[in-house]
ROTI-519884 format. One record per atom (N, C-alpha, C, O, CB): residue in one letter; x, y, z. Coordinates in steps of 0.1 Angstrom, whole numbers, plus 5000, padded with zeros to 4 digits. Glycine has a CB too. Example, Ala and Ser with C-alpha at 12.3 -4.5 7.8 and 13.67 -1.06 7.14 Angstrom:
% ROTI-519884
A513249435078A512349555078A513249675078A514249675085A511349555090S512849785071S513749895071S512950005079S513450115080S514149945057
//
This chain:
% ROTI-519884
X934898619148X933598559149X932998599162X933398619173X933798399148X931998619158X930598699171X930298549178X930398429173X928498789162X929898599193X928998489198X928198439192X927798329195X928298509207X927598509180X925798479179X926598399171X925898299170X924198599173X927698379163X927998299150X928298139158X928498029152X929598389141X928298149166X928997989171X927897919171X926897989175X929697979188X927597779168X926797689167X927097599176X928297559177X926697649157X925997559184X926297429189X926097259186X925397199194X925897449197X926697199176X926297109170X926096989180X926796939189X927197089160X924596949177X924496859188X924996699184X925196619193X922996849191X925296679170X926496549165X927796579174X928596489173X927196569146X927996669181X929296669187X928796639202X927696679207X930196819185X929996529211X929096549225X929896669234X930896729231X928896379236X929196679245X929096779250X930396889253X930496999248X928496749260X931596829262X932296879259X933296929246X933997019244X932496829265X932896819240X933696899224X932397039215X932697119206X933896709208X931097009223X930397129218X930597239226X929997339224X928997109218X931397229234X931197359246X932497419242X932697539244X931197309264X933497349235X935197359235X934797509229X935097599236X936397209223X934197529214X934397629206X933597769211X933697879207X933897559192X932597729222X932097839227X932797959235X933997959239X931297789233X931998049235X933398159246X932798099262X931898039267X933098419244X933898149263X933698089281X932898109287X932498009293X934298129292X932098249287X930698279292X929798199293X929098179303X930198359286X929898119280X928497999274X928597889286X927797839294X928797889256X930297879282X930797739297X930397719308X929897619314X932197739304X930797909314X929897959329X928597919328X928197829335X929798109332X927797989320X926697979317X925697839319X924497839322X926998029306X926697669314X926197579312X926097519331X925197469338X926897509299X927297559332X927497509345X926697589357X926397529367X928897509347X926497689357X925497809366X923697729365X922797729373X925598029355X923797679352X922497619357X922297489360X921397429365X921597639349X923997439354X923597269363X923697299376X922797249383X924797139362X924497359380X924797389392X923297459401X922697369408X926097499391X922797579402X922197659408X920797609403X919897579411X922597799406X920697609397X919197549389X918697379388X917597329387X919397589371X919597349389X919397159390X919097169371X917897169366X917397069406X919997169366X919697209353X918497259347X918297199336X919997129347X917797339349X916697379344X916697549336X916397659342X915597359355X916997529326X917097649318X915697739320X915797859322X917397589300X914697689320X913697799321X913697849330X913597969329X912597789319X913697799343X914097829359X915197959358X914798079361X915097669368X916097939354X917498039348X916698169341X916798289345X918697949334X915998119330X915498259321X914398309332X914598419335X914498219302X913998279335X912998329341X913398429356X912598509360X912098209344X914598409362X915098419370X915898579361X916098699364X915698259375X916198519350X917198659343X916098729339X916498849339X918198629328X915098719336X913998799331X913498909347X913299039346X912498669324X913498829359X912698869365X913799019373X913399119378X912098739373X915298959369X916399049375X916099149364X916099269368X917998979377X915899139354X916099289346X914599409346X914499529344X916399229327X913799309350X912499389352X912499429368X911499499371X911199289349X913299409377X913799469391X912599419400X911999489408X913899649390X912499269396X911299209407X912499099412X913499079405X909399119400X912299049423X913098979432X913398869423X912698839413X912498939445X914798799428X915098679419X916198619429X916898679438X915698719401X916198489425X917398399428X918798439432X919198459443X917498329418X919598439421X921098469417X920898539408X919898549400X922098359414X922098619409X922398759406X923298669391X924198599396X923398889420X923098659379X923798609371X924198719361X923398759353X923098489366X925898769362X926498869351X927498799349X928298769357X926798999354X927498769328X928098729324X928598829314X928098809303X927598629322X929498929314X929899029308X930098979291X930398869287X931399079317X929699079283X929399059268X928698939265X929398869257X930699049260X927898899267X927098759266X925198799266X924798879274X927598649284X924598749259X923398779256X922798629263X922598539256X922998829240X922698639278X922098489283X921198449279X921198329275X921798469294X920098509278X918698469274X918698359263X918298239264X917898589268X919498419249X919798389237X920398249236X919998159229X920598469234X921698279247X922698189251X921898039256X921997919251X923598269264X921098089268X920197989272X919297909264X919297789268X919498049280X918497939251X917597889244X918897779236X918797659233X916598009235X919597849235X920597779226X921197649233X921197539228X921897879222X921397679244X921997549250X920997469256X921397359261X922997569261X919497509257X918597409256X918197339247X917997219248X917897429259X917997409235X917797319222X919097199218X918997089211X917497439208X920197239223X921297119217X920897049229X920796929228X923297149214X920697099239X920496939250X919096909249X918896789253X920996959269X918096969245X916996869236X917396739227X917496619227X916296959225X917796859216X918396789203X919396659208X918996549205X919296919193X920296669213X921096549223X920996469228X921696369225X921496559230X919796479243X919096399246X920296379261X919996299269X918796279234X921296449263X921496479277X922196599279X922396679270X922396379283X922396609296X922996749298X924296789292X924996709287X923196759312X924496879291X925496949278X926696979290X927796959286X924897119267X926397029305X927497049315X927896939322X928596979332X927297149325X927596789321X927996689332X929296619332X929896559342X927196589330X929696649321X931296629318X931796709329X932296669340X931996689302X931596849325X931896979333X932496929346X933696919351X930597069335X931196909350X930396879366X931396759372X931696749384X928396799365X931696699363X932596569372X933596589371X934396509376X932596419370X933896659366X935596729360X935796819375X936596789383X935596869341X934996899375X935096989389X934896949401X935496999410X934297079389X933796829403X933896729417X935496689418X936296739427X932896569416X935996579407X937396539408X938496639410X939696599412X937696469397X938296749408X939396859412X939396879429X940396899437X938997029405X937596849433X937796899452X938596819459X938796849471X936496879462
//
């Protein structure tokens, strides 16, 4: 199964939607809670501006991963949801410091 084939069902909450994704997506959710104060368009716009070679934020390479794609996707389930999709994540990783 391809990345593009994975769905993110927003009936599932977040961590159990993230479980089936490839890791990249994981990175991916957390790079913009993290760096972005969750704001996915902040992120695209930031990936847009790195590939067109105008200045940008963070350098974000997520090897075999189509972010952009990635990105729309994990905004519409956390639309569709109605909260952040990495906060599980996020407190999972505070309680490790």
């Amino acid at each position: 199964m391809s990345d593009r084939d994975v769905q993110l069902d927003p009936a599932l909450p977040p961590e159990a939607a993230l479980s089936g994704a490839p890791e990249g997506v994981r990175r991916l959710a957390l790079i913009v809670a993290t760096l972005y104060a969750g704001s996915w368009d902040d992120c695209a716009e930031d990936l847009r501006r790195r590939r067109a070679g105008k200045p940008y934020l963070y350098r974000i390479d997520v090897p075999g991963l189509d972010e952009l794609a990635w990105l729309n996707r994990l905004k519409t389930y956390e639309a569709a949801r109605g909260e952040p999709i990495a906060s599980h994540r996020l407190q999972t990783a505070e309680t490790r410091l």
